[in-house]
C-alpha positions in Angstrom: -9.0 -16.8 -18.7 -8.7 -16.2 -14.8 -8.5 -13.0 -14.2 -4.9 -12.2 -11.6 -5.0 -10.2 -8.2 -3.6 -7.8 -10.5 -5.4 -7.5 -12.8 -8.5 -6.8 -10.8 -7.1 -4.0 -8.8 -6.0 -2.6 -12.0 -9.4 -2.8 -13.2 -11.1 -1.2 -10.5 -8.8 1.6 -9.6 -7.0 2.6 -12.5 -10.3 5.0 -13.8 -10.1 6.5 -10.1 -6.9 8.0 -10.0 -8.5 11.8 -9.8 -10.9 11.1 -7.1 -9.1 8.3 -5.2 -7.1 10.1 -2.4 -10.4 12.2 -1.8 -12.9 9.4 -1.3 -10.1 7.0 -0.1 -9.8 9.4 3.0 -13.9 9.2 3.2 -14.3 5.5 2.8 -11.9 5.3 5.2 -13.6 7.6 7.8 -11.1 10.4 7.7 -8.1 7.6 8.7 -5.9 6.9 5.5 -4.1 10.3 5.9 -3.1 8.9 9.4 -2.0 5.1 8.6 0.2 6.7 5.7 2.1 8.9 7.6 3.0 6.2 10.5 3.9 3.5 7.6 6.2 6.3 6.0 7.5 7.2 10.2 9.0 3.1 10.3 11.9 4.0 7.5 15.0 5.3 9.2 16.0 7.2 6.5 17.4 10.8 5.6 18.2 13.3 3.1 21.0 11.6 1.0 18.8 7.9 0.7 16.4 6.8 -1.9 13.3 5.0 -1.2 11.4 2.7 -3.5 7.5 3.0 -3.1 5.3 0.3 -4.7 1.8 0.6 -6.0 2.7 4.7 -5.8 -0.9 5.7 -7.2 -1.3 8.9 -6.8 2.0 9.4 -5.0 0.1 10.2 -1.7 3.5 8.1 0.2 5.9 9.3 -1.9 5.5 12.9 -1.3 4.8 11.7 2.5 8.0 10.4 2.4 9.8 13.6 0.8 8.1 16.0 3.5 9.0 13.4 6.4 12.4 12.4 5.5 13.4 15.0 3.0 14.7 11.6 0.9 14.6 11.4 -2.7 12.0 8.6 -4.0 11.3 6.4 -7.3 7.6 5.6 -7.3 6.3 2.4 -8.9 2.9 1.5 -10.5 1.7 -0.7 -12.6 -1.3 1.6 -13.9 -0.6 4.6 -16.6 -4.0 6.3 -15.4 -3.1 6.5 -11.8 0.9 7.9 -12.5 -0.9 10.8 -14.9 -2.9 11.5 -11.2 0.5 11.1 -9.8 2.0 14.1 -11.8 -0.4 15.9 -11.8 0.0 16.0 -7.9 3.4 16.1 -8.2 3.6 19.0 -10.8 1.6 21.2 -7.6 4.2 19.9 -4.7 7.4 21.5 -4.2 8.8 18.3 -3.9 8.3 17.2 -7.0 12.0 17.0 -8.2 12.6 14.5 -5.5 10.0 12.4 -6.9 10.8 9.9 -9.8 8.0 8.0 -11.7 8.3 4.8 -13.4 5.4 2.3 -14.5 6.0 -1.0 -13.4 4.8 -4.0 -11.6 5.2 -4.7 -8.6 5.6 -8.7 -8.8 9.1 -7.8 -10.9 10.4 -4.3 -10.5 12.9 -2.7 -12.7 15.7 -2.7 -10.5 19.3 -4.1 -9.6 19.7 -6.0 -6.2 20.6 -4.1 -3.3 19.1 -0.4 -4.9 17.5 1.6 -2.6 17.4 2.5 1.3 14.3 1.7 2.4 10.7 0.6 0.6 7.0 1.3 1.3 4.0 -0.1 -0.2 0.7 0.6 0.5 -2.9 -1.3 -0.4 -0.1 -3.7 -2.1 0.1 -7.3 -0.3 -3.5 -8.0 -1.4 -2.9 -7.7 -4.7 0.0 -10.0 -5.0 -0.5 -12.8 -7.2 2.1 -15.1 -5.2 2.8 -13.0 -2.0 5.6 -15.2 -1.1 7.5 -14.5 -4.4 6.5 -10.8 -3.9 8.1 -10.2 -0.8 11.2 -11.8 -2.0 11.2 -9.7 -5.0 10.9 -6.4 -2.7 13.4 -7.5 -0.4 16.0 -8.4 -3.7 16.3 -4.3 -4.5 16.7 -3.6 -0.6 20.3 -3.2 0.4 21.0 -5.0 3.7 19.9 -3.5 6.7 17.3 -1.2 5.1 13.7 -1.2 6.3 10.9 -2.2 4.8 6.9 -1.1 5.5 3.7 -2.2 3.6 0.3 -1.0 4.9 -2.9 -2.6 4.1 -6.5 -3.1 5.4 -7.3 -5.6 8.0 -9.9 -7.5 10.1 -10.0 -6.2 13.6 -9.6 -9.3 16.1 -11.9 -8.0 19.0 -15.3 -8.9 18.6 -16.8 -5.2 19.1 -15.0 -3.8 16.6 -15.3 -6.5 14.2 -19.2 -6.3 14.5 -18.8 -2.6 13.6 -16.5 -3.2 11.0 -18.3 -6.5 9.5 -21.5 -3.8 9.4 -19.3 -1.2 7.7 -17.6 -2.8 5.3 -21.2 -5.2 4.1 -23.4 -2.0 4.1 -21.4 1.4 4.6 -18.5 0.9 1.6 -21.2 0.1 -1.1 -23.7 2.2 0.2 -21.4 5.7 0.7 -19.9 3.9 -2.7 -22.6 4.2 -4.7 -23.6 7.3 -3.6 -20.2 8.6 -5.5 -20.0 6.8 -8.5 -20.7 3.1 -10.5 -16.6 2.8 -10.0 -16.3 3.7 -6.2 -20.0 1.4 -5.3 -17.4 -1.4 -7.0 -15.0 -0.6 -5.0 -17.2 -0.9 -2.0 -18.4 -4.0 -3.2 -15.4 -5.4 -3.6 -13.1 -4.3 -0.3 -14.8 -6.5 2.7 -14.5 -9.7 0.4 -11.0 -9.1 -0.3 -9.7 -8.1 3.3 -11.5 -11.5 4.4 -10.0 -13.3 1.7 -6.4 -12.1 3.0 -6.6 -12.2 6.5 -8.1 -16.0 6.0 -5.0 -17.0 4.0 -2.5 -15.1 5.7 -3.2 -14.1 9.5 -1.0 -11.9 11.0 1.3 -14.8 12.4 1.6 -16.4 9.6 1.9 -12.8 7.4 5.7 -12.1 9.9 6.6 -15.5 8.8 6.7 -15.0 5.4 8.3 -11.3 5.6 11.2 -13.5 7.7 11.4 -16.2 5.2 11.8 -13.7 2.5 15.1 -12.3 3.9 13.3 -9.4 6.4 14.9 -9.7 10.3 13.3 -7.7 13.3 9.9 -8.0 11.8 7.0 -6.6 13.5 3.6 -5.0 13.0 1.1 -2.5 14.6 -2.8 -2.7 14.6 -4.6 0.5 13.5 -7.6 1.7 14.4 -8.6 -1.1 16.4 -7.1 -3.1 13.8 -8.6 -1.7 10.3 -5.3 -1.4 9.2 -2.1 -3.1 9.9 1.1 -2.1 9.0 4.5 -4.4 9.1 7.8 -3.5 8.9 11.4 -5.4 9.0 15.0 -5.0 8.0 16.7 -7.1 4.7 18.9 -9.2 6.2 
């Protein structure tokens, strides 16, 4: 049997959950922290709204999101082993009443059309099995005129910083990988092929597109440190 996007993300984060946010900020070179909090800075939302995060993990957005906006959110994830890291970090955080759990996939969430007031997802679009379907299913629980923001990894376009990151990403990520564990060196291992893999199939152009054909208007997106990350955001029509 092939094995889904899914399914291998699953795989190799689901034994992480206690030591992702940790190594995630080192793997990252200190910059996770920073791409989560502009991602959660896009939603125009307040105290009396409800968010839906996807792929929730460790709940690293969702509290984000609670100390930003002060909004309530119901965090998604399709892995048992990363929402038990989830509350766990949620069971230390004031905010933890605003915070609602609920283990799920992503590809078909658990929720009536027009639900929430805003959505974030990080590390998600990669993993989609069918992006196309996938943004249509997050923009189906949006109500109109709420904004949605998904962050992931990207290629940076300039050719200096793509030589640094094409060294990175082949040698750094499984190198400082391994030096943690057998699960984070497969992590390493596994990152730069995927993030080629994406931006290949869907450049950024082409990536708007799609969030507009799903039902998303005033669509847009920022490059990251120097375009390791990219984060897109856009209203439900």
């Amino acid at each position: 049997m092939v094995e889904t996007r899914s399914e291998r993300a699953r795989e190799l984060f689901a034994p992480l959950g206690p030591t992702y946010d940790r190594y995630a900020r080192l793997l990252s070179l200190g910059q996770d922290p920073r791409w989560r909090r502009f991602l959660v800075s896009r939603l125009p939302v307040g105290p009396d709204e409800v968010v839906l995060d996807v792929a929730t993990g460790t709940a690293a957005v969702a509290l984000e999101l609670v100390r930003q906006k002060a909004c309530s959110v119901v965090g998604v994830d399709q892995s048992q082993e990363m929402l038990e890291e989830a509350r766990r970090r949620l069971r230390l955080a004031a905010e933890t009443e605003r915070v609602r759990l609920v283990e799920a996939s992503a590809g078909e969430v658990p929720f009536e059309d027009c639900s929430f007031d805003g959505l974030t997802a990080a590390y998600l679009l990669r993993y989609l099995d069918d992006l196309p379907a996938g943004l249509r299913e997050l923009a189906r629980v949006l109500r109109p005129g709420a904004t949605a923001a998904a962050l992931d990894f990207g290629v940076p376009p300039a050719t200096l910083p793509r030589a640094a990151w094409n060294l990175y990403v082949d040698i750094g990520l499984p190198a400082v990988g391994g030096a943690i564990s057998p699960g984070w060196r497969e992590v390493g291992r596994f990152l730069g092929t995927s993030i080629r893999e994406f931006d290949a199939r869907f450049p950024l152009p082409r990536l708007l597109a799609l969030w507009r054909e799903a039902g998303f208007d005033d669509v847009r997106a920022r490059r990251l440190s120097l375009g390791g990350c990219t984060v897109v955001w856009g209203r439900r029509a």
